[in-house]
Every structure is written in C-alpha cells, then in structure tokens.
C-alpha positions in Angstrom: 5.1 21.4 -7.3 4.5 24.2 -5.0 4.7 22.8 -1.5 5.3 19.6 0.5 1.1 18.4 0.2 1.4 18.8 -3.5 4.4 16.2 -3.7 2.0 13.9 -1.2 -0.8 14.1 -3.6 1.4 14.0 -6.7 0.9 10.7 -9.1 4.0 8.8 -9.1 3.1 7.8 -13.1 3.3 11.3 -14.2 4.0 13.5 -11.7 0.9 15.7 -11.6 -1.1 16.4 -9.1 -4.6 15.2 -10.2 -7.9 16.8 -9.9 -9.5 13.6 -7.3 -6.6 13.9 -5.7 -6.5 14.3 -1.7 -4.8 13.4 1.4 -5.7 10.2 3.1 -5.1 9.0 7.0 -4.4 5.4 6.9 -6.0 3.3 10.3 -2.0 3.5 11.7 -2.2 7.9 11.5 0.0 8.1 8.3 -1.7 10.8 6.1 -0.5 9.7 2.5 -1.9 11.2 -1.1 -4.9 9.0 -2.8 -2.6 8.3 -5.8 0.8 7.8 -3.8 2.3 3.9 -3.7 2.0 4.2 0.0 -1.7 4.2 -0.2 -1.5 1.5 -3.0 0.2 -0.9 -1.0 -2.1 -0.1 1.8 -4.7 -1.3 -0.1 -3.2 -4.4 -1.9 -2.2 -5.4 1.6 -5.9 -5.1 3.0 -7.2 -7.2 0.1 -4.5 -10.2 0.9 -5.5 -9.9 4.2 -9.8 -10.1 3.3 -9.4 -12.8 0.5 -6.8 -15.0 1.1 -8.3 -16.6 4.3 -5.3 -19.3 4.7 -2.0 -19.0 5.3 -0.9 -20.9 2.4 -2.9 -18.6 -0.3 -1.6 -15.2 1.1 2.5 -16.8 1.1 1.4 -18.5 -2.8 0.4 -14.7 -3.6 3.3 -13.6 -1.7 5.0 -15.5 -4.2 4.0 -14.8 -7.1 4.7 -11.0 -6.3 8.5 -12.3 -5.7 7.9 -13.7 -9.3 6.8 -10.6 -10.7 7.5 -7.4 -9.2 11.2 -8.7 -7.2 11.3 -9.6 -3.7 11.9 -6.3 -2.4 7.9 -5.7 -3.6 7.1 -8.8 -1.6 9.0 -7.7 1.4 7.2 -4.4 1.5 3.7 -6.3 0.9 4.4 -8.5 4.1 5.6 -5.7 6.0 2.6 -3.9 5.4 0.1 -6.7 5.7 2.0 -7.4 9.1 1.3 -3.9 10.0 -2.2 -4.5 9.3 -2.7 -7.3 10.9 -0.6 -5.9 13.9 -3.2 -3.4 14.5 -6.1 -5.5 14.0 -4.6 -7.3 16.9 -4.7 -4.3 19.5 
C-alpha cells in the first residue's frame, strides 16, 4: 500500500486494493472505501432500517446477529442504524 487512500480502499478479505474500488461519502460526511466494513455496515444498517418496518422485526434481526456474528457485531449494527436514523430525524 502506497499511501493512506489505498488502505481506505483496500479489501479487508485480501488486502488488495481492487480495480471498482473508490472512495465513498456516507449521508453523515465520513468518506470510507466501497469495499471497507465501514461502508458494509452502512449498508446492512440502511436495509434494517427499509425492511424491517416494526420494532420487533429489526430487535429479532438484531438478534439473530448476536446469535451469529457475537454481540459486539450487533452493538455496532444498532449504533449505526441509530446513526441513521439520527440523521433522518434532523
């Protein structure tokens, strides 16, 4: 890696930096790589947000995370779909 943007826009699977690969701004000004887990996250968190309409769904999906990635995962999840939402709200 030859400067900071390339470890932005590196894959965190194998390290490379990837030919699609570019820098994004998320809606809350963070500029993250198209392949990085920030911008994952992002988007996992957007689609809890659009498909699981009640509260009940999105803390059952909340939970099954917990189940199968660890609670810190699920902690991360909320915090970002509270970011979201948190933003939505201004």
């Amino acid at each position: 890696m030859d400067s900071p943007q390339d470890e932005q826009l590196a894959c965190p699977q194998c390290g490379q930096v990837h030919q699609g690969a570019r820098l994004v701004a998320l809606p809350d000004g963070r500029q993250v790589g198209n392949y990085s887990e920030a911008f994952r996250l992002y988007h996992e968190a957007a689609w809890v947000l659009r498909k699981k309409r009640t509260k009940r769904t999105r803390l059952e999906y909340l939970g099954a995370v917990a189940e199968k990635r660890g609670v810190e995962a699920r902690i991360a999840l909320r915090e970002e779909m509270m970011r979201i939402w948190q933003s939505r709200q201004k």
